[in-house]
Backbone as CSV, one residue per row, in Angstrom:
resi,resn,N_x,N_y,N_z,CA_x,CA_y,CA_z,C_x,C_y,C_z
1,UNK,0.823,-1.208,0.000,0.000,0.000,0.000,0.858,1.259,0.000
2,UNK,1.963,1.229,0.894,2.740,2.666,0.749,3.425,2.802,-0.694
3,UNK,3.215,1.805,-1.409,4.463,2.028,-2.327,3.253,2.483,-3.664
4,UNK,2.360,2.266,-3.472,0.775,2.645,-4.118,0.692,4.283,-3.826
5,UNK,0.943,4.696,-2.724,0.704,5.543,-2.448,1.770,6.923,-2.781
6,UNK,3.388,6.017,-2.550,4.326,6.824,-3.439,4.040,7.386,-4.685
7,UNK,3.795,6.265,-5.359,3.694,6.256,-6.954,2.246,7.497,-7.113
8,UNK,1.488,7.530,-6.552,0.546,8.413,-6.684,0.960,10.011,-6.202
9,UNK,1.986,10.054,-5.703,2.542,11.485,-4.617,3.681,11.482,-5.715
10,UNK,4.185,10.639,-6.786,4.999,10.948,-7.753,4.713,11.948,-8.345
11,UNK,3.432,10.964,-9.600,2.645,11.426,-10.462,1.695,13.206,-10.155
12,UNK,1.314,12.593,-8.841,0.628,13.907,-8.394,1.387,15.321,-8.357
13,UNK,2.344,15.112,-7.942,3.218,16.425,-8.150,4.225,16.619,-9.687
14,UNK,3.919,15.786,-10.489,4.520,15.913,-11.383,2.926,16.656,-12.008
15,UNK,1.791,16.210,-12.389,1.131,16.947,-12.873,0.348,18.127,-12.160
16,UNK,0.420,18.465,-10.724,0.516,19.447,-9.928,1.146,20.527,-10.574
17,UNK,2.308,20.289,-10.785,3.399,21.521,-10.825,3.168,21.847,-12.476
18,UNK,2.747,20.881,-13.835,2.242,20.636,-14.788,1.219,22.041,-14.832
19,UNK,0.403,21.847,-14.247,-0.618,22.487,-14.045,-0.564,23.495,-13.700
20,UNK,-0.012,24.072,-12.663,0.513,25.415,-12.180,1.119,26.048,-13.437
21,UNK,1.704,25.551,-14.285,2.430,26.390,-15.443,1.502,26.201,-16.927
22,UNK,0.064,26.020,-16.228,-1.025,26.069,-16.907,-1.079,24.953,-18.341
23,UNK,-0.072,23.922,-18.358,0.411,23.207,-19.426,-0.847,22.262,-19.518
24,UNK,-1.682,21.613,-20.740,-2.455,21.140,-21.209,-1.971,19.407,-21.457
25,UNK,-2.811,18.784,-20.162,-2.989,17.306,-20.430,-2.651,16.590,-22.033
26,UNK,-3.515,17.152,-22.379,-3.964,16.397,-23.775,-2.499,16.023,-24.600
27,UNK,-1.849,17.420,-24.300,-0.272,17.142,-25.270,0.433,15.781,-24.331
28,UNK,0.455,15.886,-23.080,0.963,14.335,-23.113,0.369,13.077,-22.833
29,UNK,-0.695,12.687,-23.655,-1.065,11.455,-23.889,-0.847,11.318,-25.258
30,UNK,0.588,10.611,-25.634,1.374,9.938,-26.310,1.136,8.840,-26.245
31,UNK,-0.130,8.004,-26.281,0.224,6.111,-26.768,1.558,5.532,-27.186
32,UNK,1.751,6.075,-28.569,2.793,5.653,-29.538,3.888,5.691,-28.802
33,UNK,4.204,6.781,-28.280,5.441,7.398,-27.332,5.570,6.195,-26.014
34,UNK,4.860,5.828,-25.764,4.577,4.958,-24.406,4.530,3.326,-25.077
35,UNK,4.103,2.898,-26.103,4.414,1.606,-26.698,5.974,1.519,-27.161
36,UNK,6.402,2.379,-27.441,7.737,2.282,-28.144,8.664,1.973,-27.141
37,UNK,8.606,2.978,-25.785,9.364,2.993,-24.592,9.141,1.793,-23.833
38,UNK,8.123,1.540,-23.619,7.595,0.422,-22.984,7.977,-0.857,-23.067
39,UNK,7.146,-1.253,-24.595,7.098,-2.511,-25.024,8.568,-2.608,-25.336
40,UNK,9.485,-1.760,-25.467,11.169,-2.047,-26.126,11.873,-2.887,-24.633
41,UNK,11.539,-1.771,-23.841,11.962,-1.782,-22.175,11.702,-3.401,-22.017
42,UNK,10.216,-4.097,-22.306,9.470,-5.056,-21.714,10.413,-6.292,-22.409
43,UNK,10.756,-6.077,-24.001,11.503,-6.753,-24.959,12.994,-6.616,-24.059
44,UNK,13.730,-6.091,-23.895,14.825,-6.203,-23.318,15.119,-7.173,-22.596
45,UNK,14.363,-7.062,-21.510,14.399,-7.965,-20.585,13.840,-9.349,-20.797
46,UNK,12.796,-9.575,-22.256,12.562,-10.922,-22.386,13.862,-11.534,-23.163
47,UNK,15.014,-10.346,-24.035,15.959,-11.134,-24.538,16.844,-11.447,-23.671
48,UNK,16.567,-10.556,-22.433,18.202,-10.795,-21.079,18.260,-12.163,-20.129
49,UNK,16.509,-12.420,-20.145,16.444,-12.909,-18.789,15.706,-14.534,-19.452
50,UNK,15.765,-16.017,-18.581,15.210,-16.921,-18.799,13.900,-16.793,-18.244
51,UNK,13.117,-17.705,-18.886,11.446,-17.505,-17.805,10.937,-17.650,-16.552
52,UNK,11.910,-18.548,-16.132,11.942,-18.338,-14.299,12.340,-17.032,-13.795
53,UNK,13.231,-16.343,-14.300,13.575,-15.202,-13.985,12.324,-13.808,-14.269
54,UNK,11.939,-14.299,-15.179,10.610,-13.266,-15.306,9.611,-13.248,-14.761
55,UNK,8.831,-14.876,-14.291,7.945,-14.785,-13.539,8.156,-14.372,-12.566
56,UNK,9.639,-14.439,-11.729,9.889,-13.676,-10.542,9.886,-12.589,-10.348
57,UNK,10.181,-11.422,-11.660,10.498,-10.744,-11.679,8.540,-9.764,-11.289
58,UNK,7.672,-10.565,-11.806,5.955,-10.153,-11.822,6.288,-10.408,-10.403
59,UNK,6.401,-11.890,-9.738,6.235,-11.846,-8.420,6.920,-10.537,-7.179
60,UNK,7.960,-10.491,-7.323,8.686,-8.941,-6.851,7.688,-7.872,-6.553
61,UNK,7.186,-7.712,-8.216,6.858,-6.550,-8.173,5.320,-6.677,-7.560
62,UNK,4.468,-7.915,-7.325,3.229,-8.018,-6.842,3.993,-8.151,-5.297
63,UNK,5.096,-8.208,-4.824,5.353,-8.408,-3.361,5.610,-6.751,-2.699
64,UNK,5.845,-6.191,-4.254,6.511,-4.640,-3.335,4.784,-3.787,-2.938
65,UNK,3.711,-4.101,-4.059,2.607,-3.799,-3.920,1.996,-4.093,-2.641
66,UNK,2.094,-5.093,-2.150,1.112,-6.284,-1.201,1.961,-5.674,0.169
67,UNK,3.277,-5.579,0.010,3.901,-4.783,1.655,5.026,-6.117,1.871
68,UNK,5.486,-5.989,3.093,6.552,-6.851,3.339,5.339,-7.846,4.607
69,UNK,5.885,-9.416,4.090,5.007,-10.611,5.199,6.072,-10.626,6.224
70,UNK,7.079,-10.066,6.538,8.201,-10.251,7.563,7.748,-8.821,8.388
71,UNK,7.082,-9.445,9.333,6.353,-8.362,10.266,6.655,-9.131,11.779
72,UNK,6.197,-8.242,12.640,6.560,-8.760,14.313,5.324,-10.116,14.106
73,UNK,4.329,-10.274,13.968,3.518,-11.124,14.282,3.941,-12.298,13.938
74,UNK,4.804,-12.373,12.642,5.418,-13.557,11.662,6.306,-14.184,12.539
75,UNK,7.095,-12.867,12.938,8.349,-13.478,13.859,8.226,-13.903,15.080
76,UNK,6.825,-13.903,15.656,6.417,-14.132,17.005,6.104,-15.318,16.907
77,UNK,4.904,-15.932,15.959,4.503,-17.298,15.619,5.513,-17.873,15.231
78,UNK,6.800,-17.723,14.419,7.547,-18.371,14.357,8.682,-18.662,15.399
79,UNK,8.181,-17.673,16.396,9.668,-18.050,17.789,8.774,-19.431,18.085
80,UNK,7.313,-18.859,18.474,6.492,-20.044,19.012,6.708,-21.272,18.411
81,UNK,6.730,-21.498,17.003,6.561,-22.635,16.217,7.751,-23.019,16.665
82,UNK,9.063,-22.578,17.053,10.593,-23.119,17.050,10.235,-23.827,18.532
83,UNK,9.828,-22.809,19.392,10.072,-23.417,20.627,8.725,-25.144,21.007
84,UNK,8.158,-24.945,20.254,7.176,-25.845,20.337,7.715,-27.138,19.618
85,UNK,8.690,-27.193,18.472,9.393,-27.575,17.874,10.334,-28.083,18.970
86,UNK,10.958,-27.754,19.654,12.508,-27.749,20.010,11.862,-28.247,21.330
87,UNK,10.897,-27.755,22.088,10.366,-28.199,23.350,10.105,-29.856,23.229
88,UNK,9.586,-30.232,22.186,8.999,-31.032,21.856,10.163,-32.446,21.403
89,UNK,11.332,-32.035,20.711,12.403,-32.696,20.439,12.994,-33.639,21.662
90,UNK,12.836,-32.178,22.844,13.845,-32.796,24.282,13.293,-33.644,24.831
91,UNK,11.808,-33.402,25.096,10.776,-34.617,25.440,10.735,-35.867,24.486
92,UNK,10.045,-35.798,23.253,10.602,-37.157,22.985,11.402,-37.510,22.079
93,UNK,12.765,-36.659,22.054,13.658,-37.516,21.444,14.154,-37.132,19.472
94,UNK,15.403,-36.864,19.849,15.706,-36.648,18.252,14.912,-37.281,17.228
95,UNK,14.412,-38.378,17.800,13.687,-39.287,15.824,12.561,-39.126,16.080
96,UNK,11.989,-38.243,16.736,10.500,-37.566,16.468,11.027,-36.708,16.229
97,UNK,11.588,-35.692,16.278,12.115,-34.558,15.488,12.721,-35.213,13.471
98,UNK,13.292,-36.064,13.571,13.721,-36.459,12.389,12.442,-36.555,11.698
99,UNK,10.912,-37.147,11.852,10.149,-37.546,11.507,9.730,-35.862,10.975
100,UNK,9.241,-35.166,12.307,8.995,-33.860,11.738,9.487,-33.233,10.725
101,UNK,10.823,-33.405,10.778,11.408,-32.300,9.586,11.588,-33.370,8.249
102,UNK,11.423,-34.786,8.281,11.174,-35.616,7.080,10.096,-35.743,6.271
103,UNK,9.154,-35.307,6.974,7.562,-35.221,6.649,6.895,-34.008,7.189
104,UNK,7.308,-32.638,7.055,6.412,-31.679,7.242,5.134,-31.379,7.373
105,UNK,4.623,-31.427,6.249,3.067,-31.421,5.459,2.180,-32.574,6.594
106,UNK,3.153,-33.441,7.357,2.316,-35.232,8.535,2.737,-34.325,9.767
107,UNK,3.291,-33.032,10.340,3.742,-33.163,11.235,2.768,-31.782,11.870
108,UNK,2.753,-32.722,13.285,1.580,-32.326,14.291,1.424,-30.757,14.262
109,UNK,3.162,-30.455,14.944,3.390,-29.186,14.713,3.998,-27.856,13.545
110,UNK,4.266,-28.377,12.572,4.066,-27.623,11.655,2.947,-27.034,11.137
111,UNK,2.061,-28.307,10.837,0.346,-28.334,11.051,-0.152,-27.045,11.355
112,UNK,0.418,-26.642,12.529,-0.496,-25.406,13.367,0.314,-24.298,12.511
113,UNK,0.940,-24.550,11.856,1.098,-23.021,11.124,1.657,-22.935,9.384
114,UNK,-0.051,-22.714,9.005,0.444,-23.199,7.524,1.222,-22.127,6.994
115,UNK,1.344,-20.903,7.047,2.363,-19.510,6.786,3.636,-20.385,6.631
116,UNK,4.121,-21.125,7.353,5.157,-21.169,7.236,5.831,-22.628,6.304
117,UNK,4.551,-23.801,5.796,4.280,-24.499,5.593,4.464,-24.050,3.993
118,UNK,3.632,-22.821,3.346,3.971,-21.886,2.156,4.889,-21.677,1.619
119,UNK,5.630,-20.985,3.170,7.064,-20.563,2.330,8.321,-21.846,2.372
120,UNK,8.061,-22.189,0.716,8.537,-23.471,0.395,10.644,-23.250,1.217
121,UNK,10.643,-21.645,0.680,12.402,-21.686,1.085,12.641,-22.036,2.377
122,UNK,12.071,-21.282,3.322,12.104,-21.308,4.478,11.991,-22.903,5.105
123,UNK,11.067,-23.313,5.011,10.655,-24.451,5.240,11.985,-25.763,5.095
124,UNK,12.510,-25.586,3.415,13.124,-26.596,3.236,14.457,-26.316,4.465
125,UNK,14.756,-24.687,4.281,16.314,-24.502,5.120,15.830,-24.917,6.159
126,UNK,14.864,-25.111,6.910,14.931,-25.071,8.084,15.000,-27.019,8.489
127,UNK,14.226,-27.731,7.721,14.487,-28.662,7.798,15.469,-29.676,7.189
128,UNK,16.306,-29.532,6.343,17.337,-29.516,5.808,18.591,-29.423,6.863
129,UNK,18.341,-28.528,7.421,19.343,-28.360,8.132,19.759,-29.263,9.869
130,UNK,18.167,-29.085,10.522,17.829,-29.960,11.513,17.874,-31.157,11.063
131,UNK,17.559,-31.567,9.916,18.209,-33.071,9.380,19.468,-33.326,9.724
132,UNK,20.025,-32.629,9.160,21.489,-32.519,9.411,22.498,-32.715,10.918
133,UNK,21.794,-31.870,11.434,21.758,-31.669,13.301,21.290,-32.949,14.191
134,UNK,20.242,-33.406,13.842,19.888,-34.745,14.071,20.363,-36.417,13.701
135,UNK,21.432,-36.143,12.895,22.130,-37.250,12.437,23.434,-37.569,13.562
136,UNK,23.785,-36.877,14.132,24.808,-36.719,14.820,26.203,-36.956,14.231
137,UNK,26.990,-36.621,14.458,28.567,-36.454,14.146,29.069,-34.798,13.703
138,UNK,28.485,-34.415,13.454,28.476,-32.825,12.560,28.703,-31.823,13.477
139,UNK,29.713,-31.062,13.357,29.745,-29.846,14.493,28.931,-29.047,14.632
140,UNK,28.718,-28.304,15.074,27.791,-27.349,14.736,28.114,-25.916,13.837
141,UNK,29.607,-26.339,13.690,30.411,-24.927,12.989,30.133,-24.954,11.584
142,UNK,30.196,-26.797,11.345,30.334,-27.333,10.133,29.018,-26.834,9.524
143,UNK,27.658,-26.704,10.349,26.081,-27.128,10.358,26.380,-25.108,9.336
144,UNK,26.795,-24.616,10.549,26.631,-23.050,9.981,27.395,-22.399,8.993
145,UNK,28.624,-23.631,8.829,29.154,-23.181,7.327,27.944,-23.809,5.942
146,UNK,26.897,-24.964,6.253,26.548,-25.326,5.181,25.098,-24.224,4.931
147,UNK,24.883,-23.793,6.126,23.680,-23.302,5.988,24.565,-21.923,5.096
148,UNK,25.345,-21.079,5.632,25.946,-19.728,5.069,26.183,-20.356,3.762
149,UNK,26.331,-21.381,2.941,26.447,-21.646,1.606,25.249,-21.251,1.038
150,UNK,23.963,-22.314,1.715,22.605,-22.484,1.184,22.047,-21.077,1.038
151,UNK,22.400,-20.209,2.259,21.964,-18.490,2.133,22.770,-17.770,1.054
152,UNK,23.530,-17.748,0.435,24.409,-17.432,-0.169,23.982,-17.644,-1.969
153,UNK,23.656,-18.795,-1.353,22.824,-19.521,-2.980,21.528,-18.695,-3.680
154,UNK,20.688,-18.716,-2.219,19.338,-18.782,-2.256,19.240,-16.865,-2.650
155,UNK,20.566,-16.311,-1.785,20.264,-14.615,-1.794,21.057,-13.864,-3.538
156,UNK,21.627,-14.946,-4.328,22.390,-14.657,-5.714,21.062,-14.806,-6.307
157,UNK,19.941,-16.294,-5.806,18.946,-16.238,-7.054,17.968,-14.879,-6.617
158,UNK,17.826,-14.807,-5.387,16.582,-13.613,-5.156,17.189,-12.600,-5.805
159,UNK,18.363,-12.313,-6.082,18.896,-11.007,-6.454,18.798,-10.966,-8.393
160,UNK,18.678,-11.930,-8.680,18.445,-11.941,-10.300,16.935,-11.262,-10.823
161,UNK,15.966,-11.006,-10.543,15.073,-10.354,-10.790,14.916,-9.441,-10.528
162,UNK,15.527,-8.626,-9.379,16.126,-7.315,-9.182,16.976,-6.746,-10.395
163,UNK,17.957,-7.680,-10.296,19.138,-6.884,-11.527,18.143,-6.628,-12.607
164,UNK,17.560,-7.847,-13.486,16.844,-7.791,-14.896,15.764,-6.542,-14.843
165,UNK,15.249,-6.117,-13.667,14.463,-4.918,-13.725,14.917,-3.696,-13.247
166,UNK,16.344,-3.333,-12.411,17.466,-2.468,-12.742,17.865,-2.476,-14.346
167,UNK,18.517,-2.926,-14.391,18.626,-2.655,-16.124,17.544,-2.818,-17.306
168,UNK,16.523,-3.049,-16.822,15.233,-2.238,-17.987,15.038,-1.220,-17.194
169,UNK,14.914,-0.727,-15.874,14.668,1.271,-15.374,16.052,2.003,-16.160
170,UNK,17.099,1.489,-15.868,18.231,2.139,-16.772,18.164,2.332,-18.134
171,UNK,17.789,1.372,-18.592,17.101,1.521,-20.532,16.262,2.326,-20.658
172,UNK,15.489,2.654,-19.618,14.148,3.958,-20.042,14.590,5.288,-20.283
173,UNK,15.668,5.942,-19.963,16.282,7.052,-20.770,16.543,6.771,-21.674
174,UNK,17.313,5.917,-22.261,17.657,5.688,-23.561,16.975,5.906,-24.590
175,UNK,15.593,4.783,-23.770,14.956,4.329,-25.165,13.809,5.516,-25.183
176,UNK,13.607,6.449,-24.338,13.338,7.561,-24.599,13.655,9.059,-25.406
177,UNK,14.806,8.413,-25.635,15.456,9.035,-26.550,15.468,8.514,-27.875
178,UNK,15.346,7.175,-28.254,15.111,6.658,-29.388,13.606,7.290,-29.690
179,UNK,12.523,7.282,-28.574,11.147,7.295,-29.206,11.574,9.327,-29.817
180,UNK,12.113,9.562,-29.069,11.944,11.330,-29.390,12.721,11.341,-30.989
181,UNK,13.535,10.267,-30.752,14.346,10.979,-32.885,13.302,10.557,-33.369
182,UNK,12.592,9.269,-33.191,11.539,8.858,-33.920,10.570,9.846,-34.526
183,UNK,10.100,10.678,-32.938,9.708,12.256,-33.717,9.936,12.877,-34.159
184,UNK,11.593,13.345,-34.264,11.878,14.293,-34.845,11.962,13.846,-36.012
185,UNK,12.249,12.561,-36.320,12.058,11.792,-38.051,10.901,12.302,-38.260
186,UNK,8.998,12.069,-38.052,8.163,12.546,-38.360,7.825,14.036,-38.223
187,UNK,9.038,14.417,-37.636,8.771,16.277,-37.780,9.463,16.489,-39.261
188,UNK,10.372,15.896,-39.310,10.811,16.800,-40.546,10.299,16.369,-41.528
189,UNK,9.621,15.398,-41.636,8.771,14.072,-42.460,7.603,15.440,-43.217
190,UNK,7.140,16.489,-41.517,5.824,17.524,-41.852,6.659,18.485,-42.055
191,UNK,7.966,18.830,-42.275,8.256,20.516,-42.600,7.178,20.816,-44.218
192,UNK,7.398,22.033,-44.058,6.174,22.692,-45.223,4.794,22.594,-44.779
193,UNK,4.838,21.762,-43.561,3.247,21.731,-43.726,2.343,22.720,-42.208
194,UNK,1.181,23.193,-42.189,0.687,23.618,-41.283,2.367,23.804,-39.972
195,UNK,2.059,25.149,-39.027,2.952,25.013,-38.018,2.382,24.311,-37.045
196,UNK,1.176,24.336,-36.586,-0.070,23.311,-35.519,0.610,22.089,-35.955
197,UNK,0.870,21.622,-37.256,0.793,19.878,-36.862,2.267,19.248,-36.718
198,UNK,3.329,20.712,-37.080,5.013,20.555,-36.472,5.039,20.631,-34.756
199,UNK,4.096,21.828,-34.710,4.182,21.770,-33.543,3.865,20.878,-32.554
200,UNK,2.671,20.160,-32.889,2.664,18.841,-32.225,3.401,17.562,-32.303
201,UNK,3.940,17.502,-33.205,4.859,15.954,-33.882,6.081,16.754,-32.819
202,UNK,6.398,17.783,-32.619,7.974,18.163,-31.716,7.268,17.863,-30.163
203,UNK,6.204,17.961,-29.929,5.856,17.940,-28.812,5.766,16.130,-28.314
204,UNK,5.203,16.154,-29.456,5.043,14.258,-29.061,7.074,13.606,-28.479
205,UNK,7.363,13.996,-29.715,9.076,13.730,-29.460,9.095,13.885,-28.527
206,UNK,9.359,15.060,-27.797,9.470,15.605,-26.641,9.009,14.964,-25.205
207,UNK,7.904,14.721,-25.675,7.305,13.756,-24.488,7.625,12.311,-24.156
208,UNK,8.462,11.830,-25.665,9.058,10.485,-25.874,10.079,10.710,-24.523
209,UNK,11.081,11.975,-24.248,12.002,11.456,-23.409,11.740,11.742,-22.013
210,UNK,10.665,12.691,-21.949,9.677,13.187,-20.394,9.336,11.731,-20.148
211,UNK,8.560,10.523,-20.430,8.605,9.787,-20.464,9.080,8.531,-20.155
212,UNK,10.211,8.565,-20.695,11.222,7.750,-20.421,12.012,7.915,-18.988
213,UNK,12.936,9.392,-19.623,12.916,9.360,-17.470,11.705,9.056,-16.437
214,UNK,10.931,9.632,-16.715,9.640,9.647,-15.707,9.811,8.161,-15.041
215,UNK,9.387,6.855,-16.456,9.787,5.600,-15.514,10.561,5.304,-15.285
216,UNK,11.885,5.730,-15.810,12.820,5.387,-14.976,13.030,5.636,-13.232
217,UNK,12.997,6.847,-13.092,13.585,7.247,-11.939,12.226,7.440,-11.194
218,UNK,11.075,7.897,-11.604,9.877,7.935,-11.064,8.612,6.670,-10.740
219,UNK,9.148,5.294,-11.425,8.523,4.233,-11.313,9.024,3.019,-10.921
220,UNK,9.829,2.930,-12.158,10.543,1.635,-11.822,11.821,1.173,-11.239
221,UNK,12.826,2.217,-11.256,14.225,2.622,-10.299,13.263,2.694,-9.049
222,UNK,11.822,3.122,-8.110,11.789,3.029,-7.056,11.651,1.484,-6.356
223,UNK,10.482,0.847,-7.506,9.923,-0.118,-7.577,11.669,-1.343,-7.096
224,UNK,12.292,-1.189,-8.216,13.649,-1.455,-8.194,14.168,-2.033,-6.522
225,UNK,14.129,-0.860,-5.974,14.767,-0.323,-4.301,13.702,-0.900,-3.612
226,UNK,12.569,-0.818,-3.785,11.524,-1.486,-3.013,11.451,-2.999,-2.947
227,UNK,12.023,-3.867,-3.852,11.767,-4.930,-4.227,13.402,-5.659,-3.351
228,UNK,14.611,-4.401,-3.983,15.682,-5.107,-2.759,15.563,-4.865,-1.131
229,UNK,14.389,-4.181,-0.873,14.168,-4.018,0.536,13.402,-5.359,1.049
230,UNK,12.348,-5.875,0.035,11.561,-7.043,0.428,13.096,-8.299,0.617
231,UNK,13.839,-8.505,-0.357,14.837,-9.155,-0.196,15.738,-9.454,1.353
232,UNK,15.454,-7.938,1.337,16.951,-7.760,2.662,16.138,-8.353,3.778
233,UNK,14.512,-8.090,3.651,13.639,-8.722,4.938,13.430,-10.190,5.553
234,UNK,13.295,-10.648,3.728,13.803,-12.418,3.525,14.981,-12.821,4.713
235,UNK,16.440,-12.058,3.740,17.379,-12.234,4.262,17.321,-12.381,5.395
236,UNK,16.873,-11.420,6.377,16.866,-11.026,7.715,16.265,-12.606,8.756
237,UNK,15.057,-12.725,7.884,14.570,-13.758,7.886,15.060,-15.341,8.060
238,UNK,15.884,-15.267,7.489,16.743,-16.780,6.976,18.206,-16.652,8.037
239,UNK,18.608,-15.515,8.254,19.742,-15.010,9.248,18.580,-15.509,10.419
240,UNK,17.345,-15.269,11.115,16.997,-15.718,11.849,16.798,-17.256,12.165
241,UNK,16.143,-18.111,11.470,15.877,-19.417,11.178,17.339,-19.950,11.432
242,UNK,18.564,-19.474,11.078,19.826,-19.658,10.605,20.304,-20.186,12.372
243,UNK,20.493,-18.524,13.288,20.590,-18.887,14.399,19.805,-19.698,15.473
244,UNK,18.160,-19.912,14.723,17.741,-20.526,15.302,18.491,-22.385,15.859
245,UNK,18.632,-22.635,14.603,18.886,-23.836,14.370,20.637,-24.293,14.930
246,UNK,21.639,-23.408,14.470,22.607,-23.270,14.943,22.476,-23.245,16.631
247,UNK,21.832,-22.426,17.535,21.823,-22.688,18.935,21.069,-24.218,19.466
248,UNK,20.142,-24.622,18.199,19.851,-26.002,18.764,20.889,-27.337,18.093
249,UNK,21.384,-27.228,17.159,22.997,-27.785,17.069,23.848,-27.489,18.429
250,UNK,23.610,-26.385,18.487,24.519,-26.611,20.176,23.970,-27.208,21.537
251,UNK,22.735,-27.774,21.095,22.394,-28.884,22.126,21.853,-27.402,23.294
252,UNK,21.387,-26.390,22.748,20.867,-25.087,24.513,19.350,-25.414,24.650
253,UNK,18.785,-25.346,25.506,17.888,-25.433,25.510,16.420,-24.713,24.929
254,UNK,15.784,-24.995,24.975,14.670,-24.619,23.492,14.320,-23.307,23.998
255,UNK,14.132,-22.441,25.425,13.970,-21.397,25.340,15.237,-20.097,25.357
256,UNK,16.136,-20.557,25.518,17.654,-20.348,24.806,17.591,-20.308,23.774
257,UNK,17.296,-21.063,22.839,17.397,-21.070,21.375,16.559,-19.786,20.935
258,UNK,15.112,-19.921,21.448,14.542,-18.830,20.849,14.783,-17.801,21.207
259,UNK,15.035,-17.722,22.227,15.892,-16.410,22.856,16.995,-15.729,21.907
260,UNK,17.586,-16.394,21.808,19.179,-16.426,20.872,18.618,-16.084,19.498
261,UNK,17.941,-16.883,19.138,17.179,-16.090,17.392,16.097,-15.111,17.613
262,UNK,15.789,-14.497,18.567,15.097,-13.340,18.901,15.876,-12.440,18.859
263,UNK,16.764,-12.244,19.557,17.903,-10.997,19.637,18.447,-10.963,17.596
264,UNK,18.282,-11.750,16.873,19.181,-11.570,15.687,17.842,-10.817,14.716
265,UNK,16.698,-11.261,15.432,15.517,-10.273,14.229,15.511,-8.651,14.426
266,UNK,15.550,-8.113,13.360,16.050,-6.422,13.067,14.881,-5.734,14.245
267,UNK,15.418,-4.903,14.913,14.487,-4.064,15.924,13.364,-3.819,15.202
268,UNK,13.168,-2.972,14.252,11.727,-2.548,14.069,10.660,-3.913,13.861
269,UNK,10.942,-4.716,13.887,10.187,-6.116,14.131,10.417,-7.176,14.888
270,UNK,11.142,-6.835,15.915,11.329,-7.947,17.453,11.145,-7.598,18.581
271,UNK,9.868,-9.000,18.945,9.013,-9.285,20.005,10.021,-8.915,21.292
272,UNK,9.262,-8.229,22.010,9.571,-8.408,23.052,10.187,-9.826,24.035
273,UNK,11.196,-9.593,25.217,11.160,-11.102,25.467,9.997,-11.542,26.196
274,UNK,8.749,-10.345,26.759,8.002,-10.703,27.244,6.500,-11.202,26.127
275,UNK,6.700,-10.630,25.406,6.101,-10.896,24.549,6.153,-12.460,23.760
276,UNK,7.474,-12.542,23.885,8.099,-14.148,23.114,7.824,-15.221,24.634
277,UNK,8.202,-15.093,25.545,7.564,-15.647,26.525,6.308,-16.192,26.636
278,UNK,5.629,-15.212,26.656,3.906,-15.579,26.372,3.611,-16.315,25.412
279,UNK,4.115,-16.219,24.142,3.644,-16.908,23.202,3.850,-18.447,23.423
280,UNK,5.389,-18.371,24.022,6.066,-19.950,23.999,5.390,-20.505,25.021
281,UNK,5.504,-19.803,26.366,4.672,-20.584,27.548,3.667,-20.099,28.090
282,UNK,2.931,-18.997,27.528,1.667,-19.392,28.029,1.548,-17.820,28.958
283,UNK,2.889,-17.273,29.232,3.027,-16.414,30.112,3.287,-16.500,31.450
284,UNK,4.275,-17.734,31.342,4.413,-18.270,32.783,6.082,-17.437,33.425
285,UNK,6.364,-17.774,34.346,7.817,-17.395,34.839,9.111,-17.140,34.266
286,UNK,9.619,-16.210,33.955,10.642,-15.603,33.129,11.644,-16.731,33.200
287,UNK,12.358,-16.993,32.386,13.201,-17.816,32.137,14.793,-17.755,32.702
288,UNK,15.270,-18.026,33.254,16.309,-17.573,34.037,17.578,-17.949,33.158
């Protein structure tokens, strides 16, 4: 919604200030000017990028719309889900935990929280890794060098649909400049004729490269920044899950653990410890 709301406080003061200098709508609704820029921009990126990369690239941009799902509430149900998880391990035993993280989709407690059941990445690192932890022999140093690979992997592919739509916002000057010679080809195409219909064919040009910057730096360069912010939240995300799992490789106990991956989620979205308390037990006696 805020990023809905940018884009409207763009536009709005661009034809605000439009207006104040009494300038007439009508001259810039350019179709032609806007297919040329556009559809070239849209072509670019279908010759740069493979089709996984593009559908991601729609998904991004429907994620920068929709807001960021890495909110305090996410991270609260998920301390809960760990500690209910991890509570649950010490009682009965690593190979009910093996079972859990072998069969997700069968397991009691995952069950209670399909959010997290969704997010296919999350899900696999997290059990992937407690696989791992549960086999025994494995350090736990070893556990957090494989996971810093798997993050490493996972944050090169999130970052490829970013780049492919950085470099189509960078092409929109350009090719705003291609649509404007285009006009000035059909201006000189009308010399001799009426000055009204030069004067409009220079104006259309003209609007070819108003245009072009406009999405660049006014649409899709924000869109751009908005989309590596949803990323960095992921990230933040997976850095959490990360230490989660790493403090239960170290054999601490399950409200330790969540403790320990509480402190690593970014302030403007981490629970209180009283808050994480409650969730895990109910709101019983601070944890010493």
């Amino acid at each position: 919604m805020i990023s809905i709301i940018g884009i409207v406080v763009v536009l709005g003061a661009i034809a605000g200030g439009y207006t104040m200098e009494h300038g007439k709508f009508a001259v810039l609704l350019q179709p032609a000017e806007l297919v040329i820029i556009f559809g070239a921009a849209v072509g670019t990126v279908v010759i740069a990028n493979p089709l996984p990369t593009l559908k991601k690239i729609g998904g991004g941009i429907a994620g920068v719309f929709a807001g960021s799902v890495y909110t305090k509430a996410l991270y609260l149900e998920s301390l809960k889900m760990l500690y209910e998880l991890f509570a649950h391990a010490r009682k009965a035993g690593t190979a009910k935990l093996e079972e859990d993280v072998d069969h997700p989709d069968k397991s009691a407690i995952f069950s209670k929280y399909p959010k997290f059941l969704k997010s296919h990445h999350a899900l696999h690192f997290l059990c992937d890794t407690l696989r791992t932890a549960v086999t025994g022999g494995v350090d736990p140093m070893e556990i957090d060098a494989m996971m810093e690979a798997d993050l490493e992997v996972h944050h090169k592919e999130s970052n490829e649909p970013i780049a492919a739509l950085s470099t189509m916002a960078d092409a929109l000057p350009g090719l705003g400049i291609v649509a404007a010679v285009l006009g000035v080809v059909l201006t000189m195409g009308a010399l001799g004729g009426p000055k009204e219909a030069i004067g409009e064919k220079v104006a259309a040009a003209l609007v070819g490269t108003f245009l072009g910057i406009l999405l660049c730096y006014g649409i899709f360069g924000p869109i751009t920044g908005a989309m590596t912010k949803n990323n960095e939240a992921e990230g933040n995300y997976f850095g959490f899950l990360r230490m989660a799992a790493l403090a239960f490789a170290k054999e601490l106990s399950p409200i330790l653990v969540v403790e320990l991956a509480r402190r690593s989620i970014p302030p403007g979205v981490r629970p209180t410890f009283q808050e994480m308390e409650a969730a895990c037990r109910g709101g019983g006696k601070a944890a010493s």
